[in-house]
PyMOL Python script that loads the backbone (N, CA, C, O; Angstrom):
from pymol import cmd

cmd.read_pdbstr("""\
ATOM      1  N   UNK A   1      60.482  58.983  61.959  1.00  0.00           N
ATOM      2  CA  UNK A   1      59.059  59.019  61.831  1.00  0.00           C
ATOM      3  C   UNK A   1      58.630  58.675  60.414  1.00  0.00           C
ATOM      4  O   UNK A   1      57.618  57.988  60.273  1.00  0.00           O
ATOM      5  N   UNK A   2      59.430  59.165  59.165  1.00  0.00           N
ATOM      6  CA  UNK A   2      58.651  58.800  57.963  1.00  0.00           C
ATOM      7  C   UNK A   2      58.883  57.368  57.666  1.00  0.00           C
ATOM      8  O   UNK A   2      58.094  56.667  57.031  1.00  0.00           O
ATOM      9  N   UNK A   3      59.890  57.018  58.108  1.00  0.00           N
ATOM     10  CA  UNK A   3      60.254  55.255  58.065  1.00  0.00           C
ATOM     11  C   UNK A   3      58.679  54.518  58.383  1.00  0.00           C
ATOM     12  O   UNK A   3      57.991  53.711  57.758  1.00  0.00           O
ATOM     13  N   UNK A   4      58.503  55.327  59.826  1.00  0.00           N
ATOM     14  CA  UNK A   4      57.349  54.415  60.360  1.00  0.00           C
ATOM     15  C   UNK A   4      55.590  54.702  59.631  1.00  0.00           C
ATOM     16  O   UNK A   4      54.704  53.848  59.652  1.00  0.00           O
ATOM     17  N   UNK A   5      55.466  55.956  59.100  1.00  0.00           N
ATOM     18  CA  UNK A   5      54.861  56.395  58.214  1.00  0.00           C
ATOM     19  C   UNK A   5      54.624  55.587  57.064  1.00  0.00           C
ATOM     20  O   UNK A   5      53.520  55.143  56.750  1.00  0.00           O
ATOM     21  N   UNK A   6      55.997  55.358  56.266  1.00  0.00           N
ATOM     22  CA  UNK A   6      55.918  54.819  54.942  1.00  0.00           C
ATOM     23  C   UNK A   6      55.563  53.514  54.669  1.00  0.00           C
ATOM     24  O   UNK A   6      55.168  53.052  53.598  1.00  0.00           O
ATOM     25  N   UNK A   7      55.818  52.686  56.240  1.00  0.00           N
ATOM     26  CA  UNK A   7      55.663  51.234  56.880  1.00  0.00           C
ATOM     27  C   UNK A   7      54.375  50.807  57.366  1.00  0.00           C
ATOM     28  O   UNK A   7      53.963  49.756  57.856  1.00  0.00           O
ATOM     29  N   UNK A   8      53.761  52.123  57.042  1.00  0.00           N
ATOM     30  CA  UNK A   8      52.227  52.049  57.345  1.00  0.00           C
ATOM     31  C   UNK A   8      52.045  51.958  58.833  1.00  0.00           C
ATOM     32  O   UNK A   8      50.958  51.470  59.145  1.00  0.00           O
ATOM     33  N   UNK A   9      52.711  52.250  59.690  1.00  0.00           N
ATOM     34  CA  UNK A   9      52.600  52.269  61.013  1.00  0.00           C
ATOM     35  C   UNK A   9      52.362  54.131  61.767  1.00  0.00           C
ATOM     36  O   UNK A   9      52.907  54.614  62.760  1.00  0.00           O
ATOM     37  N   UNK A  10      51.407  54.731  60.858  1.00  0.00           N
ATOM     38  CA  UNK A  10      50.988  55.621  61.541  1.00  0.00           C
ATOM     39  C   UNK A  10      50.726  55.841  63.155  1.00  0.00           C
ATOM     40  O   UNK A  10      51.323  56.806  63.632  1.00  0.00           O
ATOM     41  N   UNK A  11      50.205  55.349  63.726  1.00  0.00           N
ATOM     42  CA  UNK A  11      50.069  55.419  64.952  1.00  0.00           C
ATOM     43  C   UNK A  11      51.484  55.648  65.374  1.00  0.00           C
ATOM     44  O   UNK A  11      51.838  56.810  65.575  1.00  0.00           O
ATOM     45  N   UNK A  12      52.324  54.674  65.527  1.00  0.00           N
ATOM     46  CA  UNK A  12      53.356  54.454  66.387  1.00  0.00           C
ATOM     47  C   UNK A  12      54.407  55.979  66.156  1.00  0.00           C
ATOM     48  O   UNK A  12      55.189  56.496  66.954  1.00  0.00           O
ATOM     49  N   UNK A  13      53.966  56.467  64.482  1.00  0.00           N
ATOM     50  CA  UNK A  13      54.699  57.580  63.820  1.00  0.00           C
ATOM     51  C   UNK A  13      54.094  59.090  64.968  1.00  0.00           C
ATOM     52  O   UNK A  13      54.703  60.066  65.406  1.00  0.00           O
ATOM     53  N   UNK A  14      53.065  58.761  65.070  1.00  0.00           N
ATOM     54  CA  UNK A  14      52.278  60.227  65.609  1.00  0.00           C
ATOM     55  C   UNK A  14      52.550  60.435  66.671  1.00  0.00           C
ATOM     56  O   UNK A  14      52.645  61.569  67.141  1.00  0.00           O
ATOM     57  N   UNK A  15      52.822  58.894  67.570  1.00  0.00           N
ATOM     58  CA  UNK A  15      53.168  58.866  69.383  1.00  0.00           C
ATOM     59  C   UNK A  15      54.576  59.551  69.125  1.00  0.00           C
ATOM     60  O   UNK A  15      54.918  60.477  69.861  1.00  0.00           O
ATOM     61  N   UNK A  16      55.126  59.262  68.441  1.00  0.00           N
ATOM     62  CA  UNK A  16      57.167  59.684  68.812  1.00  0.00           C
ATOM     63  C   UNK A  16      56.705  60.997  68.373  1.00  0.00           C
ATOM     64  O   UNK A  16      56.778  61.910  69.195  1.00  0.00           O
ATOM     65  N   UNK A  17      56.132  61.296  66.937  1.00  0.00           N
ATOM     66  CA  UNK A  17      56.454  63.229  66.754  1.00  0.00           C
ATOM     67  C   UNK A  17      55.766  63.534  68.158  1.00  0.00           C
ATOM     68  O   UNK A  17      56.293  64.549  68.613  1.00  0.00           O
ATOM     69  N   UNK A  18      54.613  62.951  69.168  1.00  0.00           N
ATOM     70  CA  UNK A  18      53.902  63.800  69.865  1.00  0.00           C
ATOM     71  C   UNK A  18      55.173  63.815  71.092  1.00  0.00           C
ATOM     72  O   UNK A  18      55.523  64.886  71.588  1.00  0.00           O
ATOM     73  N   UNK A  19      55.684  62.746  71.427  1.00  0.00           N
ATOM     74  CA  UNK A  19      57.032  62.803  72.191  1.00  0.00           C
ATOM     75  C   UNK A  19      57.819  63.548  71.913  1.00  0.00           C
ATOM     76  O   UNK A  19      58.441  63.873  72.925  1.00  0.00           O
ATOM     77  N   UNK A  20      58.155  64.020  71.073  1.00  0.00           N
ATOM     78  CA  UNK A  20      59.398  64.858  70.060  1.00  0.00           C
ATOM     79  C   UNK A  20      58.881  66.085  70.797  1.00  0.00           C
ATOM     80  O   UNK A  20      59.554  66.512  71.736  1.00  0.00           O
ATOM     81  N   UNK A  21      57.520  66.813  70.390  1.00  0.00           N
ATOM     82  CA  UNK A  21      56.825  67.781  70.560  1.00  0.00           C
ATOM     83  C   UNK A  21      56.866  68.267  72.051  1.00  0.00           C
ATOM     84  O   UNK A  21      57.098  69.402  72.467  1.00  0.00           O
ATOM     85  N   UNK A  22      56.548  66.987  72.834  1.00  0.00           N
ATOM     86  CA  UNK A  22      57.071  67.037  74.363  1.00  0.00           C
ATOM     87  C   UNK A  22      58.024  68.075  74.991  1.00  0.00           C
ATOM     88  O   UNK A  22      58.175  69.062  75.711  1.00  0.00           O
ATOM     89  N   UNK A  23      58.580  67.085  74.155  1.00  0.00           N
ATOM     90  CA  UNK A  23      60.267  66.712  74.900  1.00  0.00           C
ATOM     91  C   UNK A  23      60.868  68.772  74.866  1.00  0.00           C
ATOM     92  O   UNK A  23      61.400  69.533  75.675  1.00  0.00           O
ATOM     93  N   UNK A  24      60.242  68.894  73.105  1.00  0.00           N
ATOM     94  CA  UNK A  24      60.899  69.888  72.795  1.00  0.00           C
ATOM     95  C   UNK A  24      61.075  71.826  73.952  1.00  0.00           C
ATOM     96  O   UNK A  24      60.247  72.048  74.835  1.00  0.00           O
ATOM     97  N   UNK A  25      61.643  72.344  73.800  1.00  0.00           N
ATOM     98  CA  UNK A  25      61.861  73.788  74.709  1.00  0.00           C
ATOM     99  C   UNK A  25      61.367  74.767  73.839  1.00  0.00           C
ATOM    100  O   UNK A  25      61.870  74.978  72.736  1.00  0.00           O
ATOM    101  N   UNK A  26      60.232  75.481  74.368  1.00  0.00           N
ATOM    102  CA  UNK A  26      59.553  76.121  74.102  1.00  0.00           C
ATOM    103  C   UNK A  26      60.088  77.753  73.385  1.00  0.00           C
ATOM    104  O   UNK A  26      59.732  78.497  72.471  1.00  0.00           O
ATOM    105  N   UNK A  27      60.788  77.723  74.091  1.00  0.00           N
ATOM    106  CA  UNK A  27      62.177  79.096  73.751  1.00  0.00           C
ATOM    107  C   UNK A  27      63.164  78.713  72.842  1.00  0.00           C
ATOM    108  O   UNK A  27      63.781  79.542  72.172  1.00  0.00           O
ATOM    109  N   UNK A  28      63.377  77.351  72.769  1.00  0.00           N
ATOM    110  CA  UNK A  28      64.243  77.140  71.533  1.00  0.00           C
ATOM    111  C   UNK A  28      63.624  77.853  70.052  1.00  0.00           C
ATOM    112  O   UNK A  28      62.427  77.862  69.766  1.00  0.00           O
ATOM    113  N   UNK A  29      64.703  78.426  69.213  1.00  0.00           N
ATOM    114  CA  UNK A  29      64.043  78.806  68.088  1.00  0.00           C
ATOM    115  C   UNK A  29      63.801  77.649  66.737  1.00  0.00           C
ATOM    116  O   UNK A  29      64.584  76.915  66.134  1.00  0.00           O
ATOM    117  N   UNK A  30      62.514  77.871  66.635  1.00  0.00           N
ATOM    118  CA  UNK A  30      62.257  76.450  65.576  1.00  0.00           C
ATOM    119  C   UNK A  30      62.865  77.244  63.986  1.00  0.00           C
ATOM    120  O   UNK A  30      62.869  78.438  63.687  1.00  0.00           O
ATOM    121  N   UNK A  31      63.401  75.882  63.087  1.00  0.00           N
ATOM    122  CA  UNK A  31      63.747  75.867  61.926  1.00  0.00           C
ATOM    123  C   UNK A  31      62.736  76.344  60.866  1.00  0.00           C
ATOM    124  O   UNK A  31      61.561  76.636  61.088  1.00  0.00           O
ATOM    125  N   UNK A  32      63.300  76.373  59.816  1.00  0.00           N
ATOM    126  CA  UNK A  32      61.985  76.779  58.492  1.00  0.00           C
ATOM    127  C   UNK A  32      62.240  75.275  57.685  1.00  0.00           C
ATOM    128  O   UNK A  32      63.073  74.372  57.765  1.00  0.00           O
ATOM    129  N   UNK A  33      60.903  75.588  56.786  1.00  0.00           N
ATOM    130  CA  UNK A  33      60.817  74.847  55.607  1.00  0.00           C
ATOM    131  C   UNK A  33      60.328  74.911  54.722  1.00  0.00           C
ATOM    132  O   UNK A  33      59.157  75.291  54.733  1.00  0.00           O
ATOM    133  N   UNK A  34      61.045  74.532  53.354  1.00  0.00           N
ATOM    134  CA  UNK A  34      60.680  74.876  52.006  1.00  0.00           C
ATOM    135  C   UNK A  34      60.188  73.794  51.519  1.00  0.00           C
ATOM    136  O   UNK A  34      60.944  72.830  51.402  1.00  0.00           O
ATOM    137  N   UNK A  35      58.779  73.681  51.108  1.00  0.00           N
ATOM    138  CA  UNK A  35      58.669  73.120  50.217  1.00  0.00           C
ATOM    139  C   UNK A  35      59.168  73.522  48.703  1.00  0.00           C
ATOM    140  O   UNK A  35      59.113  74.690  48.318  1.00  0.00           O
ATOM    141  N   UNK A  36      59.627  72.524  47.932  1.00  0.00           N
ATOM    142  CA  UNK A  36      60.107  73.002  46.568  1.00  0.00           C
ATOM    143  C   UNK A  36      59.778  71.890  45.255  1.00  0.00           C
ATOM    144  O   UNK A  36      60.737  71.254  44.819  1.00  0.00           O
ATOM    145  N   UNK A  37      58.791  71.736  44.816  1.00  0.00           N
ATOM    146  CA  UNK A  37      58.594  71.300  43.338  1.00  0.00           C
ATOM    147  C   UNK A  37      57.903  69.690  44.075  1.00  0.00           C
ATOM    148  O   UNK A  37      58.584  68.665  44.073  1.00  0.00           O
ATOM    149  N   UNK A  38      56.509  69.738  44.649  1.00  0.00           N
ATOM    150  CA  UNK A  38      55.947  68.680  44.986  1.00  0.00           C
ATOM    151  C   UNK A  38      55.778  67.210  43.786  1.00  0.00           C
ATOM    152  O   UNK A  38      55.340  66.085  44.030  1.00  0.00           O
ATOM    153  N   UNK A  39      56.151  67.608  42.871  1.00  0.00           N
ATOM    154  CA  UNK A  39      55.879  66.759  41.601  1.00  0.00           C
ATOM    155  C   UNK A  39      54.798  66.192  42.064  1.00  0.00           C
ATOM    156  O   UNK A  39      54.061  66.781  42.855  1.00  0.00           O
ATOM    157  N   UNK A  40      54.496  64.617  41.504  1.00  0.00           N
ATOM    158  CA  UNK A  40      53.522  63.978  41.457  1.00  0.00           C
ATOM    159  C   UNK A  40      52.754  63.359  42.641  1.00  0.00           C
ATOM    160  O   UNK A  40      51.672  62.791  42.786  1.00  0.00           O
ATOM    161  N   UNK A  41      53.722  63.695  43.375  1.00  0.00           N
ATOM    162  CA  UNK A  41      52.714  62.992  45.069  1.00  0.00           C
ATOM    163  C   UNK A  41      53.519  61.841  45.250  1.00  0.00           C
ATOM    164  O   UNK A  41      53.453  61.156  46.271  1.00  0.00           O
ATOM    165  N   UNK A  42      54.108  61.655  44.512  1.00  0.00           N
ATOM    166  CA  UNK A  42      54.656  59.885  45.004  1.00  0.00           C
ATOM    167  C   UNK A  42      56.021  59.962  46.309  1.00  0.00           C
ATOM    168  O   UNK A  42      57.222  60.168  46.136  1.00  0.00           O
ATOM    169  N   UNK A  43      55.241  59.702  47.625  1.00  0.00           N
ATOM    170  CA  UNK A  43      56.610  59.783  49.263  1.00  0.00           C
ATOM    171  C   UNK A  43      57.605  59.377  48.285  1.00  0.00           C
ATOM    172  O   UNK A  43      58.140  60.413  47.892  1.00  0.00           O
ATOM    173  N   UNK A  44      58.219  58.151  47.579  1.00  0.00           N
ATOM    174  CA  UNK A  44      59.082  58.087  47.554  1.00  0.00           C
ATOM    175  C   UNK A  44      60.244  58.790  46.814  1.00  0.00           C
ATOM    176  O   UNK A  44      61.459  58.597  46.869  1.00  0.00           O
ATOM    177  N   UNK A  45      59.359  59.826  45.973  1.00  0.00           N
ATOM    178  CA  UNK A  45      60.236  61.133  45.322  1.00  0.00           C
ATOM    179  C   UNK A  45      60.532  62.415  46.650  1.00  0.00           C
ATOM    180  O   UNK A  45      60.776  63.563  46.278  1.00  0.00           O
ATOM    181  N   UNK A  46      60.497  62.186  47.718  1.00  0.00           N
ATOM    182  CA  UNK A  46      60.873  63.491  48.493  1.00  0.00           C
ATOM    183  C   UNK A  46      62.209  62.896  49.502  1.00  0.00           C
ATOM    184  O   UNK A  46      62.523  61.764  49.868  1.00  0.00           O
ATOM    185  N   UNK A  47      62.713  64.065  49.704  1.00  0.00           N
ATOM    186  CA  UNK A  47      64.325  63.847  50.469  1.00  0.00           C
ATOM    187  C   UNK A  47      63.570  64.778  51.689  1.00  0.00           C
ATOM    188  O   UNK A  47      62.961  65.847  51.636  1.00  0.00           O
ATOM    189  N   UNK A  48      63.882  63.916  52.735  1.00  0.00           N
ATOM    190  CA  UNK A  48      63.987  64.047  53.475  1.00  0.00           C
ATOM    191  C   UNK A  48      65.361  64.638  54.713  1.00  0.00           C
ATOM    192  O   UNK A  48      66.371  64.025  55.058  1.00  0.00           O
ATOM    193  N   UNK A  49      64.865  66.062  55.150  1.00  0.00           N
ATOM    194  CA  UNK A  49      66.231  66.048  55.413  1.00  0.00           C
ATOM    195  C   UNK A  49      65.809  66.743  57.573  1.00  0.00           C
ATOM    196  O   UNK A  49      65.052  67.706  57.693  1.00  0.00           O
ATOM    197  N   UNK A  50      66.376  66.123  58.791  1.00  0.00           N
ATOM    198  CA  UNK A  50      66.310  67.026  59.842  1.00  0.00           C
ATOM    199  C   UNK A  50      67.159  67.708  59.966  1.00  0.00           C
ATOM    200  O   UNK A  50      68.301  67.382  59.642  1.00  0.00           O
ATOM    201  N   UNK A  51      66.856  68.854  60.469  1.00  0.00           N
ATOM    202  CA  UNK A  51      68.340  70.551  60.670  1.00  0.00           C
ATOM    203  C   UNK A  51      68.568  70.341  62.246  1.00  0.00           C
ATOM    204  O   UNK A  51      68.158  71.460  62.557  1.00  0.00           O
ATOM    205  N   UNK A  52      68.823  69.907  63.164  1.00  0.00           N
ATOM    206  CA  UNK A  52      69.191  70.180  64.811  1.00  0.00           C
ATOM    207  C   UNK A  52      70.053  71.118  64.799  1.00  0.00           C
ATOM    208  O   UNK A  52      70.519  71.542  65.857  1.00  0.00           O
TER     209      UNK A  52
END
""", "prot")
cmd.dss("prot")
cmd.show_as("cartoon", "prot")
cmd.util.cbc("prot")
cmd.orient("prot")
């Protein structure tokens, strides 16, 4: 999704997370997340990481 994000293809980014969101089991237990030291705003300073 941030590929398609960063590619300026929002739309196509929002349909898959809303698929993702779908797809996902309601009873599954969801992950956490930290944000940590946003610096300057610039996407291409953040790491990206998914936990499955």
């Amino acid at each position: 999704m941030a590929e398609k994000v960063f590619a300026g293809r929002e739309e196509e980014a929002a349909q898959l997370l809303q698929a993702n969101l779908d797809a996902a089991d309601p009873h599954q237990q969801v992950g956490e997340v930290y944000l940590v030291g946003g610096g300057p705003g610039d996407p291409e300073l953040l790491t990206l990481r998914l936990c499955v």
